[in-house]
Each structure stands twice: as structure tokens, then as C-alpha cells.
C-alpha positions in Angstrom: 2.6 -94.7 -3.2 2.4 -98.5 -4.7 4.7 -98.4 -7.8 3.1 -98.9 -11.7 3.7 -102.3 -11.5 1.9 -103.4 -8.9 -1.3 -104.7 -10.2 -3.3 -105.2 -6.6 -5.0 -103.5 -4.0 -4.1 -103.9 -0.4 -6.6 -102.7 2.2 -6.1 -103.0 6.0 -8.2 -102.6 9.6 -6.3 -102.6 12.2 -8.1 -104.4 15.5 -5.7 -103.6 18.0 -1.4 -104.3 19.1 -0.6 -106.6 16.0 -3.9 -107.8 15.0 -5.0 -106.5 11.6 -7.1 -107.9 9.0 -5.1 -107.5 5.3 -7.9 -107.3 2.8 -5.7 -108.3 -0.6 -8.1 -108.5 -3.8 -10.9 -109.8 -1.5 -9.0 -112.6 0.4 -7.8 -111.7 4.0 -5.4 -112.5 6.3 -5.7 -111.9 9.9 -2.4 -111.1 11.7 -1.3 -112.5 15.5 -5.2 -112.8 16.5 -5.7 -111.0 20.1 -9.2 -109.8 21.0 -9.2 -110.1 24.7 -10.4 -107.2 27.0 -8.7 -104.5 28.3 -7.7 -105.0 31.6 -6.7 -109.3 31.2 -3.5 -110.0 33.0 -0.8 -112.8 31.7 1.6 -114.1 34.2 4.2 -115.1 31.8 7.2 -116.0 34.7 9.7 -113.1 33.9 6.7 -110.2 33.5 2.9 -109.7 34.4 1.5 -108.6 31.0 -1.5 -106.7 30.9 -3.1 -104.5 28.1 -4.8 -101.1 28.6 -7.6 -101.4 25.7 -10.3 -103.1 23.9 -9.6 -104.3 20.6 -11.5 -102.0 18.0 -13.2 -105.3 17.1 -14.9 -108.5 18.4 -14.5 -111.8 17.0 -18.3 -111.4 16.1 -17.6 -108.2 14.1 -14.9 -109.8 12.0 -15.3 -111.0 8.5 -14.7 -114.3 6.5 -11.0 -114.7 7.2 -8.9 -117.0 4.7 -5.9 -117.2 6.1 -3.3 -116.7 9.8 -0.6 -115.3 9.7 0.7 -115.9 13.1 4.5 -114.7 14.4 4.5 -117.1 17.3 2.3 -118.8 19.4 3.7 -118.2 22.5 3.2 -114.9 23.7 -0.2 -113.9 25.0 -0.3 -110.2 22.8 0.0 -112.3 19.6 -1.9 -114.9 20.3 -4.8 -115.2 23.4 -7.3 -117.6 24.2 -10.0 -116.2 22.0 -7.7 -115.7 19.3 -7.1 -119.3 19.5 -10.9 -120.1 18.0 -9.9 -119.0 15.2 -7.2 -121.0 14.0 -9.6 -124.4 13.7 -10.4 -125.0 10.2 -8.1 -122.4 8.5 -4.8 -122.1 6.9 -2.3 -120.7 9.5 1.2 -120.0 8.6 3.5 -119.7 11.7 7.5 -120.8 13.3 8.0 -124.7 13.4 7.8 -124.8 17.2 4.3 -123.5 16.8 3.1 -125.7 14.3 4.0 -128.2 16.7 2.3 -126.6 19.9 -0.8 -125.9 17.9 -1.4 -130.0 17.2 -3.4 -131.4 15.7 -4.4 -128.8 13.5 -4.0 -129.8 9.8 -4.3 -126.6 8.4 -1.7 -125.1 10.4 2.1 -125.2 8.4 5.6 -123.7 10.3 7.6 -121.8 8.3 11.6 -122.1 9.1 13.8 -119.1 8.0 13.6 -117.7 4.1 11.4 -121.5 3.3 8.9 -120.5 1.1 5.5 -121.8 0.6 2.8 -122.1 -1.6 -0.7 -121.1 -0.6 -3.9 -121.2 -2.4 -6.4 -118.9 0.4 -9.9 -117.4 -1.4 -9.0 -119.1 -4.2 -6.1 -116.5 -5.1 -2.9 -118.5 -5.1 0.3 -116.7 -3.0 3.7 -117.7 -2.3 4.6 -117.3 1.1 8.5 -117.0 2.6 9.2 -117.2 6.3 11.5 -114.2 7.7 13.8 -114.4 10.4 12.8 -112.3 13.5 15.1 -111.7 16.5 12.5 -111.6 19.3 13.2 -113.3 23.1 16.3 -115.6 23.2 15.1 -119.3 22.9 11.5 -118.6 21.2 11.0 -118.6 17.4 9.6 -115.7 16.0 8.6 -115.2 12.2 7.9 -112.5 9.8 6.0 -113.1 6.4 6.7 -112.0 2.9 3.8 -112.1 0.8 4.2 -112.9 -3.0 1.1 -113.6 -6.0 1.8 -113.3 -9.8 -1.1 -110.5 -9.7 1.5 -108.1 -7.4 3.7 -107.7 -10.6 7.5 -107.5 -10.8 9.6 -104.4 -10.6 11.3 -103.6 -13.6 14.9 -105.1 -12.4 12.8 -108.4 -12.2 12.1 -108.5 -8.3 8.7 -109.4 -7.4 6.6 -106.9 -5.9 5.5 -108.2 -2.0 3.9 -107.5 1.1 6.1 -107.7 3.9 4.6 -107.9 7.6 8.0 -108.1 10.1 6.3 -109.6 13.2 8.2 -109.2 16.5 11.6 -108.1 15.8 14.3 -105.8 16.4 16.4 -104.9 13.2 19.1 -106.8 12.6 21.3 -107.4 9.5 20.2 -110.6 7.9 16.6 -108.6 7.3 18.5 -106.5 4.6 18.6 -110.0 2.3 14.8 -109.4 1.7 15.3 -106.8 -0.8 17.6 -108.8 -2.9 15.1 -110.9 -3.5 12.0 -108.6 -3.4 10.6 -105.0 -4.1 8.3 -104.5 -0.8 5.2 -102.2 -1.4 3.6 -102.3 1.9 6.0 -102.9 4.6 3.6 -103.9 7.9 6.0 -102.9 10.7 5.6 -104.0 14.8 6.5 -101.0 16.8 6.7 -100.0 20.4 10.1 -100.6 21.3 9.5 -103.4 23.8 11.3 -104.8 26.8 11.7 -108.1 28.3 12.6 -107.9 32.0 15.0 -110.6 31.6 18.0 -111.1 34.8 20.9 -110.0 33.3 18.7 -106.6 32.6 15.8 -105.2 30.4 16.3 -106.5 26.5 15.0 -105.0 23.9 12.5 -107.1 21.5 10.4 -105.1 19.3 11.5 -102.1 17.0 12.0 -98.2 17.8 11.1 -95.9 15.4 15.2 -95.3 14.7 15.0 -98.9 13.9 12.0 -98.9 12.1 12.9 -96.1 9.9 15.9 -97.8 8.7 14.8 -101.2 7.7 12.4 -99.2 5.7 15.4 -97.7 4.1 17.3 -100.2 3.6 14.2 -102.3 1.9 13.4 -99.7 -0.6 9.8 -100.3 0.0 7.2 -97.5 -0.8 4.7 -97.9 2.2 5.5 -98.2 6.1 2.4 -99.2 8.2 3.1 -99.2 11.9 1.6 -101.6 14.3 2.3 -102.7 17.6 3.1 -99.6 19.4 0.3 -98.8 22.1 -1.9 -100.4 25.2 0.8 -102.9 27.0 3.3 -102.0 29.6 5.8 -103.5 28.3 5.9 -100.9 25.4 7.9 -97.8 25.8 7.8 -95.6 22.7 4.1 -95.3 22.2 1.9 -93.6 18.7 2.4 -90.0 19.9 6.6 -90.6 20.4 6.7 -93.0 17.3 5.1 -90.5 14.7 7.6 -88.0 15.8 10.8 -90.6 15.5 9.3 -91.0 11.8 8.8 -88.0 11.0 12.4 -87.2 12.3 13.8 -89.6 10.1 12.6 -88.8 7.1 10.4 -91.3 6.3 6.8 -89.4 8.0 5.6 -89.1 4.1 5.7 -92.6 3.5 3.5 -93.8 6.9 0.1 -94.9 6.1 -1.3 -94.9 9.9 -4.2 -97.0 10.7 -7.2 -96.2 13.0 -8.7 -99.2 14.9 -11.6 -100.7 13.5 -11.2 -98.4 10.2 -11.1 -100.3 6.7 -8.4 -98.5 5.0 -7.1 -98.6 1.4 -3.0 -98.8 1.9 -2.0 -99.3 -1.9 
């Protein structure tokens, strides 16, 4: 439940592994755009990726999107060819290595760690801070922390945000976002994933153990879960994740998405 203070509405569809739509007073943001079939294959040296299903919806289904908000550009279940279509034109807020890779694109600005950023998408105006992510050595990774005057401020001053992690495992340094923030909505990527790296299988996205406790430690009052089914690389899938939740505590505070299902969060 969104505290008093916060003076929005956040509504969300998820489309499928990190892709979502986040509707916020009529301006959306699209997360890590991926809309290719079930079934594509990704030869990406150290793993063959390969997802299991559709996305709920097409890129002809999707409407007027204002902003990007793109983790990294690297990775095929962030960011796919078709996905790619869509950043032309719009405002896309991703790491510094992909603002680079996704030249010349003058709407597209790389975030480094905790640099904020001021954004003016559907003619609402946000602030917009880049969070650290600990993903695959050697590739940058970013999370988002969403800030507009019309969220509110908690009544210890903090500014009342939308937090969407990206792909991460926890680590300490995420605990610094609620010195500086009250999160509402905390959009978390799931599914406990692997890389098959030589020195052995690493882990690069969040359990729910994980999960549960950066949603603890933030205070926030809303945990949406993303990223946690159709790739082989995943190993704790929706089933296996509610249950973790649940486990921990935190199972009243979910709001769980159905693909291609508008849904009011806060």
C-alpha cells in the first residue's frame, strides 16, 4: 500500500522477462525492450540463450511510449533486435558503455553510478538517478530510481520514488538508496540467474532470499517481481519464487503481474 504522501498513480503491464510498460500519471516508460519469439536462440560465447515464450505483447500492440529505461544493452533478454526499433527517436536512459554502443542516437543519455538526471517525458518532468547493479564481471549494468515533485516526500523529508533494480544480485552499496529515498514501488528482476563462466556457474540476478531482503532493507511498501520465468539460464522460476516470498515475510507486500494485464500497483 502506497503511503499518504504519495500523490501519483503507478500502473504496470508486464510484456514478458524484464519488459514492462510503467504507466505513471499517463507518461510511460518501457523497461529493457525484448519482444522476440519464443524459441530465438543467442549465441552469446560462454552460453546459448534461448527463451521458452512469447511476449504477452507485440510491438504493434504497444502504446505511445515516452521514455527507455534500459539496464544494458548488451544482453540479448534486455535488449533484442526488435526491441532495438524502439529506441530511435525517444529518450533512453541506460550505463555509459551503452550510450556509446547505441551511437548516434541523440536521445539516448548513460547514466554512471548514483548521477542523477533530469527528464522532461509526456511533458511531466522526473529526476532520474543511476543505481549501481552487480551483473556479469566486465559489463555495466544499471538500475533506475525514479523521482517527480508530484510523488511527494515522506514525512522525514525523503522523496517518495520508484525504484526498478535491473539485473543485479544484492549487494551492500544498494542499501544507500534509502538514505536518500522512500521507495513506494520497488520493480525487482528475479530468477536467480547463472552465467556459465570457467572458473564455475556465477550468480547474476536475485533469489527470492535476496530479493526479500533488499526489500527490507529499503523500507519500500510495494515489491513487484520481474524476470523470473521462460530462459534457461533462470533457476528459481514464479511457482519457487512466490513461495521464497512468502517464506520471508514479505508475500503481503508482492503485487504480481500477469503478462499483457494493465495493472494499477499504487
Amino acid at each position: 500500500m502506497a503511503p499518504s504522501t504519495f500523490k501519483s498513480s503507478l500502473t504496470m503491464t508486464h510484456i514478458g522477462t524484464a519488459t514492462a510498460i510503467l504507466d505513471i500519471d499517463g507518461v510511460r516508460f518501457l523497461t529493457d525492450p525484448f519482444f522476440s519469439p519464443a524459441g530465438t536462440e543467442w549465441d552469446v560465447g560462454v552460453a546459448v540463450l534461448k527463451n521458452t515464450e512469447t511476449p504477452a505483447l507485440g510491438l504493434e500492440n504497444l502504446p505511445p511510449i515516452d521514455a527507455i529505461l534500459l539496464s544494458h544493452e548488451d544482453h540479448p533478454d534486455n535488449l533484442d533486435e526488435l526491441g532495438r526499433r524502439l529506441l530511435d527517436g525517444r529518450h533512453v536512459l541506460t550505463t555509459m558503455d551503452g550510450a556509446k554502443n547505441l551511437a548516434p542516437r541523440p536521445g539516448v543519455r548513460g547514466l554512471k553510478p548514483w548521477e542523477t538526471v533530469p527528464l522532461v517525458a509526456g511533458g511531466k518532468k522526473f529526476q532520474v538517478t543511476g543505481i549501481p547493479c552487480q551483473h556479469v564481471p566486465g559489463n555495466e549494468c544499471t538500475g533506475f530510481v525514479l523521482e517527480s515533485e508530484s510523488f511527494g516526500t515522506r514525512e522525514d523529508g525523503r522523496p517518495n520514488v520508484i525504484y526498478f533494480s535491473g539485473d543485479t544480485v544484492y549487494f551492500d552499496e544498494l542499501d544507500r538508496i534509502k538514505e536518500r529515498w522512500h521507495v513506494v514501488a520497488a520493480v525487482l528482476n528475479f530468477g536467480n540467474a547463472h552465467a556459465p563462466l570457467p572458473e564455475g556457474p556465477l550468480q547474476i540476478t536475485m533469489d527470492g532470499k535476496q530479493g526479500a531482503h533488499l526489500f527490507r532493507q529499503l523500507g519500500a511498501d510495494v515489491l513487484v517481481p520481474m524476470h523470473f520465468e521462460s530462459w534457461g539460464h533462470f533457476t528459481q522460476f514464479g511457482h519457487e519464487l512466490r513461495s521464497v516470498l512468502d517464506g520471508e515475510g514479505v508475500g503481503d507486500k508482492v503485487c504480481w503481474l500477469t503478462p499483457g494485464e494493465a495493472k494499477i500497483v499504487i
